[in-house]
C-alpha positions in Angstrom: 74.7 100.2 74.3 78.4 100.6 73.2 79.2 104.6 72.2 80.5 105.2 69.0 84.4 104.8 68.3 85.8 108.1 68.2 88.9 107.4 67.0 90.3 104.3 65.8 94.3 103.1 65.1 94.6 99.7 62.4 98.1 98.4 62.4 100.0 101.3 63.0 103.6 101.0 62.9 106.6 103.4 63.5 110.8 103.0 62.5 113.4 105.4 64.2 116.4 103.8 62.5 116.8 100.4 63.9 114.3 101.2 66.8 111.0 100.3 66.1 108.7 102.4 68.1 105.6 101.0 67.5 104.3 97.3 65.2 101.0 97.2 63.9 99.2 98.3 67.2 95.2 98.6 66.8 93.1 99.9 69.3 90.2 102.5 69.7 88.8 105.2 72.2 85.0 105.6 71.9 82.9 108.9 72.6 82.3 109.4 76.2 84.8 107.8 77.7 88.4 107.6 78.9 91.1 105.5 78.0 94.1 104.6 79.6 97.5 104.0 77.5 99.7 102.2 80.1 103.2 100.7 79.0 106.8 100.4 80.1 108.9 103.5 79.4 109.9 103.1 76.1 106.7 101.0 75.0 106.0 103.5 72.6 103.0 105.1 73.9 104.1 109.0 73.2 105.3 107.9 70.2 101.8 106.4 69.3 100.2 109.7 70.4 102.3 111.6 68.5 101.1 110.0 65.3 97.6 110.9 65.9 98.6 114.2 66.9 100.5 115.0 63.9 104.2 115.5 65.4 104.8 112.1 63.8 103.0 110.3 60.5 102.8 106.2 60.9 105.2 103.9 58.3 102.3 101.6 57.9 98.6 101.3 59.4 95.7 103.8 58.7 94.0 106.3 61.3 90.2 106.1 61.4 88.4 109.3 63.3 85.2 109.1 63.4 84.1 105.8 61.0 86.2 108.0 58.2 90.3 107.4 57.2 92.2 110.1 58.1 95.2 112.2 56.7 97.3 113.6 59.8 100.2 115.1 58.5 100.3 118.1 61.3 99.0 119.4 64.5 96.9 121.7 62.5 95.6 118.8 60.4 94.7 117.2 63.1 92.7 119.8 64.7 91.2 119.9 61.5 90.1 116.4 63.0 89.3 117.8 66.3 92.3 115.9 68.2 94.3 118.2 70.7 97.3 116.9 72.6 98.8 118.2 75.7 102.5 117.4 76.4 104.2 116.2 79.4 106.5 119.4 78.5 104.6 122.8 77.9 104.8 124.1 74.9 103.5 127.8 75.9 105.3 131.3 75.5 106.5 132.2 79.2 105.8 136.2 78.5 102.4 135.9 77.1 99.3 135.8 79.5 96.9 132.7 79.2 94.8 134.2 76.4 97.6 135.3 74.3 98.7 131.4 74.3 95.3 130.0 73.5 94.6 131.8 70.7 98.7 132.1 69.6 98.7 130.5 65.9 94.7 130.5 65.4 93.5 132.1 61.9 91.0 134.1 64.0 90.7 137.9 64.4 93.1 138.9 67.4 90.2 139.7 70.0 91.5 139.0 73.3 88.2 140.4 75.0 86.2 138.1 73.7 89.2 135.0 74.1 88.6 135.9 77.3 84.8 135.2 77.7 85.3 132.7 75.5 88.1 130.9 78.2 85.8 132.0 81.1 82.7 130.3 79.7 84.7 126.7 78.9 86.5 127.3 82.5 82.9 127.5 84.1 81.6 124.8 81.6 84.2 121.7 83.1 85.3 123.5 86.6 89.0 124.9 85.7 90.0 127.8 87.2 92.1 130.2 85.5 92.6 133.8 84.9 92.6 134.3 81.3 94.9 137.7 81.9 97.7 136.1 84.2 101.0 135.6 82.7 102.2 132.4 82.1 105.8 133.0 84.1 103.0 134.2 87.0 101.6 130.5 87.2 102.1 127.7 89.0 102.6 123.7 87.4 99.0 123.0 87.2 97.3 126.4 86.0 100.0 126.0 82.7 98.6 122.4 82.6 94.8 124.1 82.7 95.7 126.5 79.9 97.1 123.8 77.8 93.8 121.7 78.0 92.0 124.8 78.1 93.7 125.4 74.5 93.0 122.4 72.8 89.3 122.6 74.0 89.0 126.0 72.6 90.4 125.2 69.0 87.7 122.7 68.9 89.4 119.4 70.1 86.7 116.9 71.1 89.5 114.1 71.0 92.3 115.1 73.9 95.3 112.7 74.6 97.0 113.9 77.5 100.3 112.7 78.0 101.3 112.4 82.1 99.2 114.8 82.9 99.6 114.2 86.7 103.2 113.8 87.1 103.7 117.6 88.8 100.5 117.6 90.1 99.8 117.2 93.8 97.3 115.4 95.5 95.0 117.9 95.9 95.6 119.3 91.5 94.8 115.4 90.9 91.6 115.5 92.2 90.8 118.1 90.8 91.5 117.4 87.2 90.2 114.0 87.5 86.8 116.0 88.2 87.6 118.2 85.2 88.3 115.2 83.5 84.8 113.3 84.3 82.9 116.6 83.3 84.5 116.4 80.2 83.6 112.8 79.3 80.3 113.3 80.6 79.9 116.1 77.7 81.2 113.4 74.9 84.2 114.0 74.9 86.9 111.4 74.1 90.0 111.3 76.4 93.4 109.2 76.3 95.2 109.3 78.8 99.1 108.3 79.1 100.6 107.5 82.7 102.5 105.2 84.9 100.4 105.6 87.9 98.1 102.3 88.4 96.7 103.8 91.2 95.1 106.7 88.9 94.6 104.4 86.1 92.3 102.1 88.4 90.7 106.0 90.1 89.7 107.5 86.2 89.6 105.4 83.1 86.9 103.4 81.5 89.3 100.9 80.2 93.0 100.5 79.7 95.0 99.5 76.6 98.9 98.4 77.2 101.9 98.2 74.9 104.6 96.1 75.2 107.9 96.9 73.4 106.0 99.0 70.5 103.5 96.2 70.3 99.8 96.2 71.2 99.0 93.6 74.0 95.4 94.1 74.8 92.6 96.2 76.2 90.7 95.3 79.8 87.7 97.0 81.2 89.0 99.1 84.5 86.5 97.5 86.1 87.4 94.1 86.0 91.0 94.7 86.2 93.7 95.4 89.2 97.3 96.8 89.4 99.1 92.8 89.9 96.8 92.5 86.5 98.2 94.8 84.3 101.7 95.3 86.0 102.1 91.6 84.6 100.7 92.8 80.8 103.3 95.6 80.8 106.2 93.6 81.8 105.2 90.2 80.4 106.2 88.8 83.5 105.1 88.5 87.1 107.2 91.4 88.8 106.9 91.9 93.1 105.1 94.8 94.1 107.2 95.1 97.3 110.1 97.6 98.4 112.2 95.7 100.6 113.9 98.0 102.7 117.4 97.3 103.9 118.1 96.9 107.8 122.0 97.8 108.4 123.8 99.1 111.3 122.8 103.1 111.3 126.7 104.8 111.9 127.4 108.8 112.6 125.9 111.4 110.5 127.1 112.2 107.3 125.5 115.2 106.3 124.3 117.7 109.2 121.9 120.7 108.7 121.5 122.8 111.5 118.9 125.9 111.6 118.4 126.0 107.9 116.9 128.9 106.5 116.7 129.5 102.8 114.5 132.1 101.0 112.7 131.6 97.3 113.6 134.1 94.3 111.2 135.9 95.2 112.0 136.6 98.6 109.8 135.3 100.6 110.8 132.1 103.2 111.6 128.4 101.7 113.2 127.0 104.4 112.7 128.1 108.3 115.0 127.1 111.1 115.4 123.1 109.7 117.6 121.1 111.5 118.1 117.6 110.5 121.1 114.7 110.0 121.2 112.1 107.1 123.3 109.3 108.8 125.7 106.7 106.8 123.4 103.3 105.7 119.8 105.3 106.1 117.4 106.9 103.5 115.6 110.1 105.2 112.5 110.7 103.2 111.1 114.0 103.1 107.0 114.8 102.8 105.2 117.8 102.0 102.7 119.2 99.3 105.0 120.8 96.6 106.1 124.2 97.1 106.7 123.5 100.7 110.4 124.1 100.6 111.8 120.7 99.2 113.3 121.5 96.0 115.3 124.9 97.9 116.4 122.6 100.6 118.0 119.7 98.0 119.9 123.0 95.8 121.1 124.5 98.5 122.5 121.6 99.9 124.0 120.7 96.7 125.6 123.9 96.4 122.6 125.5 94.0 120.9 128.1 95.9 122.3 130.5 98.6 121.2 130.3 102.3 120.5 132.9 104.4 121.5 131.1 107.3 122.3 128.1 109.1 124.6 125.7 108.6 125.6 122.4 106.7 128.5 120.1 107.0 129.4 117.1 105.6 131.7 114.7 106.8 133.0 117.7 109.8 133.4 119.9 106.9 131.1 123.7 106.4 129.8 123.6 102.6 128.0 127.1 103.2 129.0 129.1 100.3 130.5 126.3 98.0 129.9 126.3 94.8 128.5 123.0 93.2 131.7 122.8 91.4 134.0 123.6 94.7 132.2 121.0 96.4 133.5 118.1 93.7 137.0 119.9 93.8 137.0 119.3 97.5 136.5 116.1 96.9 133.2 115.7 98.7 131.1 112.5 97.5 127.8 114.2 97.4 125.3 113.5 94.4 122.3 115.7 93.5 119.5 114.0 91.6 117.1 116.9 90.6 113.6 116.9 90.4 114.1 118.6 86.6 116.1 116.2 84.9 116.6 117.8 80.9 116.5 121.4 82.9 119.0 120.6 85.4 120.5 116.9 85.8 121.4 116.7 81.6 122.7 118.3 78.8 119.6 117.5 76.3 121.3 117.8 73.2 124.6 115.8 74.4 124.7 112.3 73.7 125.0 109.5 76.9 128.3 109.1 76.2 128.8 113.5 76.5 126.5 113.4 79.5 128.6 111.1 81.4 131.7 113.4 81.4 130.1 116.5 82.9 130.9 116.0 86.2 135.0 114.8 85.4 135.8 116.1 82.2 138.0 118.7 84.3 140.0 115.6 85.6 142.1 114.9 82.6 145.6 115.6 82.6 145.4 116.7 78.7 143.9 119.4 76.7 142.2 116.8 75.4 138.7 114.6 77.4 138.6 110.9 77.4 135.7 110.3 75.7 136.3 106.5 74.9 136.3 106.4 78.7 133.1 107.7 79.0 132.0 106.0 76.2 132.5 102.1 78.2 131.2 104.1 80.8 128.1 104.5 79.1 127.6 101.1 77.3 128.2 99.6 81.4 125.4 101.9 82.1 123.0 101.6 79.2 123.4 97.5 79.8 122.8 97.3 84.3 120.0 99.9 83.2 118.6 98.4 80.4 118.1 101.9 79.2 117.0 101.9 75.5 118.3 103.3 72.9 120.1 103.3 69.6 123.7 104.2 70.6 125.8 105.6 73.4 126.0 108.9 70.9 122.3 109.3 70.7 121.0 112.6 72.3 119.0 112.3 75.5 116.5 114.4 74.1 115.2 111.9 71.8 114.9 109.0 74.8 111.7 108.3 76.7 111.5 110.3 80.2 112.0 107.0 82.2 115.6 105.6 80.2 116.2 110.0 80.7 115.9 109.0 84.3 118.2 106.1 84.2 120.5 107.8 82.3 121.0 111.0 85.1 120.5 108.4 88.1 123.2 105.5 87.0 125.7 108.6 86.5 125.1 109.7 89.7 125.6 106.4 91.5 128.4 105.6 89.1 130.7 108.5 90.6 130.4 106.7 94.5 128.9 109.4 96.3 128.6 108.8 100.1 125.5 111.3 100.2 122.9 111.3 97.3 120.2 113.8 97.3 117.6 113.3 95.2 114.1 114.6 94.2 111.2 112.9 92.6 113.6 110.2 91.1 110.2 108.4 89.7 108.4 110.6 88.3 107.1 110.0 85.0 108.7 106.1 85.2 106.9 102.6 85.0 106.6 100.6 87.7 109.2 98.3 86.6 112.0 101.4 86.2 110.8 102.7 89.2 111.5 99.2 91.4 114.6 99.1 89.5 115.8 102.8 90.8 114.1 102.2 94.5 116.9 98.6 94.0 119.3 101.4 93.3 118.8 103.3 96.4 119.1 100.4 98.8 121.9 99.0 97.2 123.5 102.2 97.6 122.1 102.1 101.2 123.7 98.7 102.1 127.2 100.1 101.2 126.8 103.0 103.8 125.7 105.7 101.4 123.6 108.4 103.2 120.4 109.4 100.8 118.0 112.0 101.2 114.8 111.1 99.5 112.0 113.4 98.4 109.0 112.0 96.8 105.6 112.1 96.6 104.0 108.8 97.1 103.4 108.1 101.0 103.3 104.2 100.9 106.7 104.2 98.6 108.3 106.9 101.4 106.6 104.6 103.9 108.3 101.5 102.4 111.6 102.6 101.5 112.8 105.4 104.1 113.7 104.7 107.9 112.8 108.2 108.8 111.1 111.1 106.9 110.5 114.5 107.9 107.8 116.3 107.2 107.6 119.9 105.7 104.6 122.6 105.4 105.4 126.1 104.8 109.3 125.9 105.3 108.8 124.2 108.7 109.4 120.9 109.6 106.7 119.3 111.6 108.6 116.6 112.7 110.8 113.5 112.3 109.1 110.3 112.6 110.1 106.8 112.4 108.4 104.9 109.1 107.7 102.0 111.0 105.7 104.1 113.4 103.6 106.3 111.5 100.7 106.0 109.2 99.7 108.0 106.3 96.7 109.4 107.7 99.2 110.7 110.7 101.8 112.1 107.8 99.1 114.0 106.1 97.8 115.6 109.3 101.8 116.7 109.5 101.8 117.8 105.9 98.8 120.4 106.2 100.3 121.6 109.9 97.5 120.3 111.5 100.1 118.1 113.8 103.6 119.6 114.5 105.5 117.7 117.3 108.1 120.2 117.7 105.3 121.7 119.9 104.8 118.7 121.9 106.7 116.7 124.5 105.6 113.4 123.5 103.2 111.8 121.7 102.4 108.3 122.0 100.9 107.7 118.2 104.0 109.5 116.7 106.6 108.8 119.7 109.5 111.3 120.3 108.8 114.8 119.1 112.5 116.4 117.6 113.8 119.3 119.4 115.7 120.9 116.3 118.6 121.9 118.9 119.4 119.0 119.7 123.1 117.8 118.8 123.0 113.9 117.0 124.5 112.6 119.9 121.8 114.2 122.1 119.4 112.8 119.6 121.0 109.4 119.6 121.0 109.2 123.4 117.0 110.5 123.4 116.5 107.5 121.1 118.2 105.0 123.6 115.9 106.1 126.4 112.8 105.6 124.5 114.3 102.2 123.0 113.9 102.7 120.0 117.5 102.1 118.3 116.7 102.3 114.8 114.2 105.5 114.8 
């Protein structure tokens, strides 16, 4: 026996000028169970949620909750239906503690003893675990993420549509919401999940609905589904699953870091002792649970955050103590793709066209900045990318995170850099975005560009890198060779259960680094053990 529809959509449709968002999609989420939304970025999935959340109200179509035709003109409104939403951006106040933000904008007396046995009782109820007292600047990703479901579920929200909720998650926070998750549909709830992430789509839903450009294609029981399956109902094509990585002639370093250390804001270490090289034609991937020191070690490279001490050079040249702006005057080709792309990597409220000109507007000659320049610049871009949107003027606020993406990684390639860094430069994007930016990469790798790659996805790292180093605590546990290493083996290195840089040799990993050893003496170590490519 079927459970009941909780919450049903009937033709919904959704203009933004001469983008249409969403046309006449119908499809339901029942009580008990969860639903995945899956789509191509820019399908019109947060769009869709955002009707039924109230942020948005539809052109056309009607919103049934429960058997009844509802009104949802508001968030409030449509708590009033009992349908919470939690954003892929938080929307909590930094400076008030967890209870403060779940009860911020409630009608109810301000009583934050009993908020907190109120927080504590749902906490125990589905298995989060939060301190109802901390302040939110205090937390890390994934407590914000628990008081923002925590918040909905308090308000009364049996309904929750949570939109990439595991994109700064690690492994470890993954499983552990997916058990939070469970425990929640096993109490009735209703849950909708957005994400790109077949993997987790196949690990946690019931059954999965997909949207093609704004329009409804179908729904599939999980079960009876796989990712080749509904890769092909996203795109509306069959698409290759396979990263082809590029095998070219490995030349001299370009980028050298020699006993790196870096410290956090807070004082304590990021980065201890890290000695590594990034050669011209290779991609060096770098693992490690977040936190481990990878997003100090790509600023400070870039010029972003200070070192304590060490060394980096780039092409026999010391950028210790450049600025991120003396390293472009000095005409190093270095590119930083950050892991925050609205925070750091763009100007939210600029349009494409504005964005494109911050890293050479200071070239001009005149008072005055070429924007019609920037402006063929960006219609090149927006056409190789196939980002979408309504103009080159349009503000990258209002595009979806993946054409965000596209946006901040084709002007980064488009200045010619000889050394890209970049962080995370999938998250949050569709498959077929994120084959299209791993294309990127290896084109950029075939014309000798050095890249250092940090992700979080083992068998893409495994795929696309010819090396990666491994990280835990600040400390590299070793280099290894992607051909000769397994996953299992990487995630014994990311937990410090293996470090070669205390061992010789060993046989499953092959050479362990010495971090004082020169390149050459590195390259020459290589030769011995004859393995060319390592």
């Amino acid at each position: 026996m079927e459970n009941r529809i909780a919450l049903e959509l009937k033709n919904i449709s959704k203009h933004f000028g001469k983008i249409q968002a969403n046309k006449n999609v119908s499809l339901d989420v029942r009580e008990g169970e969860i639903l995945s939304l899956l789509g191509e970025n820019g399908s019109g999935k947060t769009t869709l949620m955002n009707m039924i959340s109230g942020i948005y109200y539809p052109d056309e179509g009607e919103i049934f909750v429960r058997g009844e035709k509802a009104n949802i003109t508001s968030p409030k409104s449509a708590f009033s239906y009992r349908i919470g939403m939690i954003h892929q951006h938080f929307k909590l106040v930094e400076t008030f503690t967890a209870a403060e933000n779940i009860i911020l904008g409630t009608a109810e007396k301000y009583d934050l003893k009993y908020v907190n046995s109120r927080v504590s009782e749902i906490a125990a109820k589905y298995g989060f675990d939060i301190n109802p007292k901390k302040m939110i600047h205090e937390m890390s990703v994934s407590e914000k993420q628990t008081v923002e479901i925590i918040k909905v579920i308090y308000r009364g929200a049996d309904i929750l549509i949570l939109d990439e909720p595991t994109a700064v998650l690690t492994p470890q926070e993954i499983e552990k919401l997916f058990t939070i998750l469970r425990n929640m549909k096993n109490d009735g709830k209703s849950i909708i999940i957005i994400t790109h992430k077949l993997n987790e789509v196949l690990a946690i839903s019931d059954r999965v609905s997909i949207l093609r450009k704004g329009e409804y294609v179908g729904t599939v029981n999980t079960s009876e589904t796989n990712e080749k399956e509904l890769t092909e109902m996203m795109v509306g094509a069959k698409i290759n699953l396979e990263i082809n990585r590029v095998k070219i002639e490995k030349k001299n370093p370009l980028l050298e870091i020699r006993d790196l250390t870096i410290l956090k804001d807070d004082g304590s270490i990021a980065i201890d002792k890290v000695s590594f090289y990034i050669r011209s034609g290779e991609i060096l991937g770098v693992a490690g649970i977040t936190g481990c020191g990878q997003k100090e070690l790509c600023e400070a490279i870039a010029g972003l955050h200070k070192i304590t001490s060490g060394s980096i050079v780039h092409g026999g040249e010391s950028i210790v103590g450049m600025s991120s702006k003396d390293i472009i005057r000095k005409g190093i080709s270095m590119s930083f793709i950050p892991e925050d792309r609205l925070g750091m990597g763009l100007a939210p409220s600029f349009s494409i066209t504005d964005n494109m000109m911050l890293k050479t507007y200071g070239e001009g000659k005149t008072p005055f900045v070429d924007r019609n320049s920037a402006r063929e610049r960006a219609k090149a871009l927006i056409e190789k990318l196939g980002i979408v949107t309504p103009s080159t003027e349009t503000p990258v606020r209002r595009l979806s995170g993946g054409n965000v993406q596209k946006v901040l990684v084709g002007r980064e390639i488009e200045s010619g850099p000889n050394v890209i860094i970049t962080a995370y430069p999938v998250r949050g994007l569709d498959i077929n975005s994120s084959y299209q930016i791993y294309d990127i990469l290896n084109e950029q790798k075939a014309k000798g560009t050095g890249i250092l790659f940090v992700g979080e996805d083992l068998d893409v790292m495994l795929a696309l890198c010819d090396k990666i180093m491994v990280l835990c605590h600040g400390k590299m546990m070793g280099i290894v060779n992607a051909d000769h290493v397994t996953k299992e083996e990487l995630g014994l290195m990311m937990t410090g259960a293996v470090n070669l840089n205390e061992e010789q040799k060993d046989k499953n990993f092959g050479i362990a680094r010495d971090s004082q050893l020169t390149p050459e003496q590195w390259a020459e170590e290589e030769k011995k053990a004859g393995k060319e490519n390592r």
